[in-house]
DOGU-683148 format. One record per residue (C-alpha): residue number from 1; z, y, x. Coordinates in steps of 0.5 Angstrom, whole numbers. Example, Ala and Ser with C-alpha at 12.3 -4.5 7.8 and 13.67 -1.06 7.14 Angstrom:
# residues 2
num/Z/Y/X
1/16/-9/25 $
2/14/-2/27 $
***
This chain:
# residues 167
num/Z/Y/X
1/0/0/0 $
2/1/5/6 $
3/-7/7/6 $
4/-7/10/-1 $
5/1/10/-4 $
6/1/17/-1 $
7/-6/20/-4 $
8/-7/25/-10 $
9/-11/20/-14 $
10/-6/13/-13 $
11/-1/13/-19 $
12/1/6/-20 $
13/-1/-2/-20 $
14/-4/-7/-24 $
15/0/-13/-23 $
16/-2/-18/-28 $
17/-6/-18/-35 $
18/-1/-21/-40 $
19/3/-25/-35 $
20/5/-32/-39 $
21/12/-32/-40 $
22/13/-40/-36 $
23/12/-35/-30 $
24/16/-28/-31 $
25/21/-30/-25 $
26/15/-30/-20 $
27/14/-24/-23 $
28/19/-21/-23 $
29/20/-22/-15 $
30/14/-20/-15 $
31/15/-14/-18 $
32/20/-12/-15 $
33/18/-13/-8 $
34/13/-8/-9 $
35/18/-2/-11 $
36/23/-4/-5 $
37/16/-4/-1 $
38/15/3/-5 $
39/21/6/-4 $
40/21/4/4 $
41/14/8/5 $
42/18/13/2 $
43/15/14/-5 $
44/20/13/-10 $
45/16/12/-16 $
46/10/7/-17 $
47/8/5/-24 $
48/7/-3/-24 $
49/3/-5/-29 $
50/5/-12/-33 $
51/0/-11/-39 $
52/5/-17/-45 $
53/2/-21/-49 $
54/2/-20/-57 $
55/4/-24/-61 $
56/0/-31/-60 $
57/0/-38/-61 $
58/-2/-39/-53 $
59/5/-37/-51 $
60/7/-44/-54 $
61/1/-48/-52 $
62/3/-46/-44 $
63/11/-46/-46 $
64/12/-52/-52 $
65/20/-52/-51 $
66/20/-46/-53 $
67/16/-50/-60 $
68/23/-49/-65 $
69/22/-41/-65 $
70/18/-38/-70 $
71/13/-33/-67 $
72/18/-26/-68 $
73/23/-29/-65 $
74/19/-32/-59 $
75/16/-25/-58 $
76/22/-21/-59 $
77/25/-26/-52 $
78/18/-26/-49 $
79/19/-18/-49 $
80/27/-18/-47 $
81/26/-23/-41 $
82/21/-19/-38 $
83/26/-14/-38 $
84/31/-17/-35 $
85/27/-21/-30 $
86/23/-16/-28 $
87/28/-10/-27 $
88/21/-4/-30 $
89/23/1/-34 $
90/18/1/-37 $
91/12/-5/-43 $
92/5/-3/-43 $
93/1/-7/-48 $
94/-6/-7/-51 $
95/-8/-11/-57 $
96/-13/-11/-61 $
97/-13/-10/-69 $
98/-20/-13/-71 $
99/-20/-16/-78 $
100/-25/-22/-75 $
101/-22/-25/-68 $
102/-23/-32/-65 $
103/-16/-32/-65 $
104/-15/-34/-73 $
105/-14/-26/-75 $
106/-9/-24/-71 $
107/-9/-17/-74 $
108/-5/-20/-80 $
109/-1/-25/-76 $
110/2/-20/-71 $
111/0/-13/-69 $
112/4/-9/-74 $
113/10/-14/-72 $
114/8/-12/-65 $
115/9/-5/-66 $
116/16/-6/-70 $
117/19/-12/-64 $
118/16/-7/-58 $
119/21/-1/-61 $
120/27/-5/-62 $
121/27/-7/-56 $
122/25/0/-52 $
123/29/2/-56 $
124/36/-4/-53 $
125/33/-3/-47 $
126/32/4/-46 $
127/24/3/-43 $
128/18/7/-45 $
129/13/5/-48 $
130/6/5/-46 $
131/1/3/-51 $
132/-7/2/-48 $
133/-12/3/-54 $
134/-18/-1/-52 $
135/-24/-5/-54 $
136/-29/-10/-53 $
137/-35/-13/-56 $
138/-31/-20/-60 $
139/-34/-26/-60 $
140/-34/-28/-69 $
141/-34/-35/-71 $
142/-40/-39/-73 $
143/-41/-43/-78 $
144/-39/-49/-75 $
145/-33/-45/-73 $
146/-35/-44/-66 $
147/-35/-37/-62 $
148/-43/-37/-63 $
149/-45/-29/-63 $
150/-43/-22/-61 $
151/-41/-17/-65 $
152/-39/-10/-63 $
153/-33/-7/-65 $
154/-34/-1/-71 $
155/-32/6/-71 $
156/-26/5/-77 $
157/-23/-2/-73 $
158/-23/4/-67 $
159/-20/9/-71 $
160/-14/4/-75 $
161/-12/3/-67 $
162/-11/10/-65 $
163/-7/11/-72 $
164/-3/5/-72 $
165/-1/7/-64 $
166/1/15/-65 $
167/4/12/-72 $
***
């Protein structure tokens, strides 16, 4: 980090897009160890980013154990434990509000629930918050259930993700 910690333009780090929980504690040394590192070249603040993963079924397909929580009660101990293993200030997410996902509709099975455990648990933890607006293009099923074709995000899908984040 020393060629570049000190320039104008560095703000922080991306470390790991939706860390999987089965390995916070890796990430958590990690993480850390990048802010010893930091503080000794004499640069007390780096913004380490560790974009979490919204509420999805994946978390138990890479953590079976964690199989007798209900979706809400895993998340809401995936966002905690990262805090605490992590040490950081801060969460940073995404997460997409698309009606049509491969995922099996995601925008109802947890995007608002995302929003209200993300708050809960700043607010517990005393973390800010960092909600990244983004998009793709989404592959959409086919008949055969398949993510067979493309298509692109529209304007309102947009729109509804910038209005449920400054909600």
């Amino acid at each position: 980090m020393k060629e570049y910690i000190f320039d104008p333009l560095f703000y922080g780090l991306r470390l790991r897009d939706e860390p999987q929980y089965c390995h916070l504690k890796a990430y958590g040394e990690t993480y850390r160890s990048i802010k010893r590192v930091a503080k000794k070249l004499g640069k007390d603040y780096v913004h380490i980013d560790m974009n979490l993963l919204p509420i999805s079924s994946d978390v138990y397909r890479v953590c079976p154990e964690l199989k007798e929580l209900t979706a809400t009660e895993l998340y809401t101990r995936y966002v905690e434990d990262y805090l605490r293993v992590t040490e950081a200030n801060c969460i940073s997410v995404d997460n997409y509000p698309y009606h049509l996902t491969p995922y099996g509709g995601r925008f109802f099975e947890g995007y608002y629930s995302n929003f209200q455990i993300l708050k809960r648990v700043c607010d517990k933890y005393n973390a800010k918050m960092i909600f990244t607006l983004a998009t793709f293009e989404m592959e959409a099923p086919d008949e055969g259930g398949l993510a067979g074709y493309r298509r692109v995000v529209n304007v309102n899908e947009m729109m509804l993700q910038m209005n449920s984040a400054l909600g």
